[in-house]
C-alpha positions as CSV (number, residue, x, y, z in Angstrom):
1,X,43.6,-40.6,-22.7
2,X,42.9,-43.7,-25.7
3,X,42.3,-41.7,-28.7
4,X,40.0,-44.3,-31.0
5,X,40.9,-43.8,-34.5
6,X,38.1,-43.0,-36.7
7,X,36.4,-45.4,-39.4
8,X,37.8,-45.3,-42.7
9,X,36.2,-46.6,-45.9
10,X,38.2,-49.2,-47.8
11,X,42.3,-48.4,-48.5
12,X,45.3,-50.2,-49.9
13,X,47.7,-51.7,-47.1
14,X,49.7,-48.6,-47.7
15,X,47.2,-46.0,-47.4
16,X,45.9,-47.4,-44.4
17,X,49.3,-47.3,-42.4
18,X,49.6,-43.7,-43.6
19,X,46.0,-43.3,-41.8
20,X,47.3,-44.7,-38.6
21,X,49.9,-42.8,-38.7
22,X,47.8,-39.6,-39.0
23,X,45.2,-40.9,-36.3
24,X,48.8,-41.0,-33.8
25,X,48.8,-37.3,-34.6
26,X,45.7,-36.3,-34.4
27,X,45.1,-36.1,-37.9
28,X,47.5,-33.1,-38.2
29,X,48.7,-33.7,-42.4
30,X,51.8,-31.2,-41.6
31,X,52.9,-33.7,-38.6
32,X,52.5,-36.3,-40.2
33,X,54.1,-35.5,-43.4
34,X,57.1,-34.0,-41.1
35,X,57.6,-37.5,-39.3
36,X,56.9,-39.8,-41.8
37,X,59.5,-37.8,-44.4
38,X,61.9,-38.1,-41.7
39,X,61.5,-41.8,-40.7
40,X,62.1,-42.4,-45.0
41,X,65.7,-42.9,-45.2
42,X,67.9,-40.4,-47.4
43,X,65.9,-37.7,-48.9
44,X,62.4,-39.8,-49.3
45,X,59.3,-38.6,-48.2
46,X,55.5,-39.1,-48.2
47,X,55.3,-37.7,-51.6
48,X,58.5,-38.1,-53.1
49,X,58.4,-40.4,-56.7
50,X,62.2,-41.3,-55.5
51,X,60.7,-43.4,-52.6
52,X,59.9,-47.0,-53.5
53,X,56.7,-48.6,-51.7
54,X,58.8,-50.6,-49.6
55,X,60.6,-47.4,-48.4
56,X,57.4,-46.2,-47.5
57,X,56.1,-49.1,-45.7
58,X,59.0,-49.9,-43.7
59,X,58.8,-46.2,-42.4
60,X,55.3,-46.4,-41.1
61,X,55.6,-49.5,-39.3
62,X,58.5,-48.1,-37.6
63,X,56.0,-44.9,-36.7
64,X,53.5,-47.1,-36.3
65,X,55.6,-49.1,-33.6
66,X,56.9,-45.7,-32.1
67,X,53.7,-44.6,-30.6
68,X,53.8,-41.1,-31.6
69,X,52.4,-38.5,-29.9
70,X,49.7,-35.5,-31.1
71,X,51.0,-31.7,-31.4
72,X,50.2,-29.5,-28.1
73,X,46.4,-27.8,-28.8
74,X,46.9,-24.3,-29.4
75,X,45.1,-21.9,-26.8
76,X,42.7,-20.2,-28.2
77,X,40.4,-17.4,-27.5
78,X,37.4,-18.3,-26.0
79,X,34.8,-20.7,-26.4
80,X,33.4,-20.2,-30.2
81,X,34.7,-21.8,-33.2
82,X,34.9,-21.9,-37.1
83,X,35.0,-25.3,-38.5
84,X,36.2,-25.3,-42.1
85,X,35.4,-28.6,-44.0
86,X,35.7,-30.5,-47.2
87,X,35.6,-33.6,-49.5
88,X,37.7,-34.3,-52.6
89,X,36.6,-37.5,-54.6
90,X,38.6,-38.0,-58.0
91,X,36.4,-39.8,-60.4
92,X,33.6,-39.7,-57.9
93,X,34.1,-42.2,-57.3
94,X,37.4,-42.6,-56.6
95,X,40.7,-41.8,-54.4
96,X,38.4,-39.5,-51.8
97,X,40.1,-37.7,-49.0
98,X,38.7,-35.4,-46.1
99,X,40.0,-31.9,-44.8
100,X,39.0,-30.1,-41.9
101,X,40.3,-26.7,-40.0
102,X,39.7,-25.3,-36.7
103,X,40.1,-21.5,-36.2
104,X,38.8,-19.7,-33.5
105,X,36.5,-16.5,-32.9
106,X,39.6,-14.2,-33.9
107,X,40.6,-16.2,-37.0
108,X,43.4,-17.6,-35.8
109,X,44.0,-21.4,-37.6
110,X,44.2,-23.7,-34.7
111,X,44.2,-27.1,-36.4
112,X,45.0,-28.5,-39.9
113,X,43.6,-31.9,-40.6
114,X,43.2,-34.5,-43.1
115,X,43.4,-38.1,-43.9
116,X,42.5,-40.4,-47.2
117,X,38.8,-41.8,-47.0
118,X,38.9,-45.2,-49.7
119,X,40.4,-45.7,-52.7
120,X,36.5,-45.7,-54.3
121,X,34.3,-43.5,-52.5
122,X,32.0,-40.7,-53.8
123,X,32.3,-37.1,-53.1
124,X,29.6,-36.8,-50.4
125,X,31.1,-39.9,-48.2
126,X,34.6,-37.6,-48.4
127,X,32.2,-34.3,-47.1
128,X,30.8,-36.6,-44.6
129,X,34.0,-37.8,-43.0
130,X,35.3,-34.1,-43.0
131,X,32.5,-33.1,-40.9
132,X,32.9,-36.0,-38.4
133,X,36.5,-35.5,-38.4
134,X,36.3,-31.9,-37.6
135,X,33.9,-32.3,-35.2
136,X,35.6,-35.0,-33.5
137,X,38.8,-33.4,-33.3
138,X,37.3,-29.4,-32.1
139,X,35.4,-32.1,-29.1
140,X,38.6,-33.8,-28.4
141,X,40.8,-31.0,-28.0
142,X,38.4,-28.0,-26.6
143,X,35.0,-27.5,-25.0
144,X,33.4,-25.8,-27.4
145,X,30.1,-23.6,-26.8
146,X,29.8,-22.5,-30.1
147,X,30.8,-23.5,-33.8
148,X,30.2,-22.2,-36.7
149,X,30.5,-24.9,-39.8
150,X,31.7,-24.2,-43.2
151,X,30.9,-26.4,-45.5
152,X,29.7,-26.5,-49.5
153,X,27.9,-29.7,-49.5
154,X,24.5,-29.3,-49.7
155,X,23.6,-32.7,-49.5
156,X,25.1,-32.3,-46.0
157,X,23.5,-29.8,-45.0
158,X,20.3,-31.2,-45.9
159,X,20.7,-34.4,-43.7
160,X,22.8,-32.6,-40.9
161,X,20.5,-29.9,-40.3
162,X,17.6,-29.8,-42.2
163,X,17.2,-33.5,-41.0
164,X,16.3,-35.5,-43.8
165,X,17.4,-39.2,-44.0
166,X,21.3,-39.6,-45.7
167,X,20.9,-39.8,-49.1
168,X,24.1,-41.3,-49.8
169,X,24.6,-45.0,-49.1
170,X,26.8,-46.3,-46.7
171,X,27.4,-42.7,-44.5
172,X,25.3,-43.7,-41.5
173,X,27.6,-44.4,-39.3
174,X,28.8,-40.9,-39.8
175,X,26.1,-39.1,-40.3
176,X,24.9,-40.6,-36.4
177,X,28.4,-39.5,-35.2
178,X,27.9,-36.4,-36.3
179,X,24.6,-35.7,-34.5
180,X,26.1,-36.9,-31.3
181,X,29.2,-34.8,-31.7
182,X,26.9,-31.4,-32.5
183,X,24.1,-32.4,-29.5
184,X,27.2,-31.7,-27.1
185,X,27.9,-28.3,-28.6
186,X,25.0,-25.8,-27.1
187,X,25.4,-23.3,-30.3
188,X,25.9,-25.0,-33.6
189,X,25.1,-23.8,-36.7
190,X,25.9,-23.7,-41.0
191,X,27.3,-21.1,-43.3
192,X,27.2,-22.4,-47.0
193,X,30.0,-21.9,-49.3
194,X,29.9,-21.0,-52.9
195,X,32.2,-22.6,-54.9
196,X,34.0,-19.5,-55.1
197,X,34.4,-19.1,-51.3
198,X,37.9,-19.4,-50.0
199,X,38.1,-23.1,-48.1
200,X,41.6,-23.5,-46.6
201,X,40.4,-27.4,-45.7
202,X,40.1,-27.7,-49.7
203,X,43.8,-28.7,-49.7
204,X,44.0,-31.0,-47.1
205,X,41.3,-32.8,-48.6
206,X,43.3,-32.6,-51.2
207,X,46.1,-34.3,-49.9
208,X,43.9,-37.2,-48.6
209,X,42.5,-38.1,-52.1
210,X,46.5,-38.2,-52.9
211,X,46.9,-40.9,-49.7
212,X,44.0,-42.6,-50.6
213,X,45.3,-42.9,-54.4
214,X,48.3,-44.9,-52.7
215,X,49.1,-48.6,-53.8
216,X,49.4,-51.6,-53.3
């Protein structure tokens, strides 16, 4: 199966070939990290200050070349699912990345995912591309019956389900991606979280504001 990677907003050179690289894995940030730290030569990394940009680049072309392929799915155990997701945008906006996890109906974390969103893109755009990236992935990997989404944003909730027209410019290409991906699940549904609600796809998004931060 051709897995089409998903849009991205605008990145540096750099950042984008980091977001290839994740799309190869299926978005998994602790494959990717794991591959592209050992394609760096010597002790280099992702993340390491050590690594020049060069470094870096030259080691994702080389992934980039290598086709990689995406982690097994996990089993897991049944047909209902909890979809954590969130946005980071520094400066909002600014570096924005997107986080999602996937754990099923006994808790158990089945997915980890995140990727940069642009170099200068508000928070919202980051909570829409979690959503779609979530989605995308749970539909790619399972046939889910029912999910259960997590999310803070109310602005997304508002458009998503309350079905008011996006507020924030430029999302509708996800925000329509979106309402394909949840008409194919019969159950779906929200949960809101409070900004004091543990959200384990906080870090991840994390990470992806990081990416995005990447240059030249």
């Amino acid at each position: 199966m051709t897995y089409e990677p998903l849009p991205a907003e605008h990145l540096s050179p750099l950042a984008t070939l980091v977001d290839e690289v994740l799309g190869q894995v299926g978005y998994e940030m602790g494959a990717a990290t794991e591959a592209i730290d050992d394609a760096v030569p010597g002790y280099g990394g992702l993340f390491d200050p050590a690594t020049t940009s060069a470094e870096l680049r030259r080691a994702l072309e080389t992934l980039s070349e290598s086709k990689l392929t995406r982690p097994p799915a996990p089993e897991p155990t049944g047909d209902g699912f909890v979809l954590y997701v969130d946005g980071s945008s520094r400066g909002n906006p600014g570096p924005a990345g997107a986080g999602a996890v996937i754990v099923d109906a006994e808790e158990n974390q089945l997915a980890r995912l995140g990727r940069p969103v642009g170099s200068r893109a508000g928070n919202n755009t980051a909570e829409y591309v979690a959503l779609q990236l979530g989605l995308s992935e749970l539909l790619t990997r399972y046939e889910p019956h029912r999910v259960d989404v997590r999310i803070d944003s109310m602005t997304v909730i508002r458009d998503v389900w309350d079905g008011e027209d996006p507020t924030e410019p430029g999302v509708e290409t996800y925000s329509e991606a979106i309402a394909v991906a949840l008409s194919s699940i019969s159950e779906h549904r929200y949960t809101h979280l409070a900004d004091s609600d543990p959200n384990p796809a906080d870090a991840l998004a994390t990470v992806g504001a990081d990416i995005a931060a990447f240059g030249p």
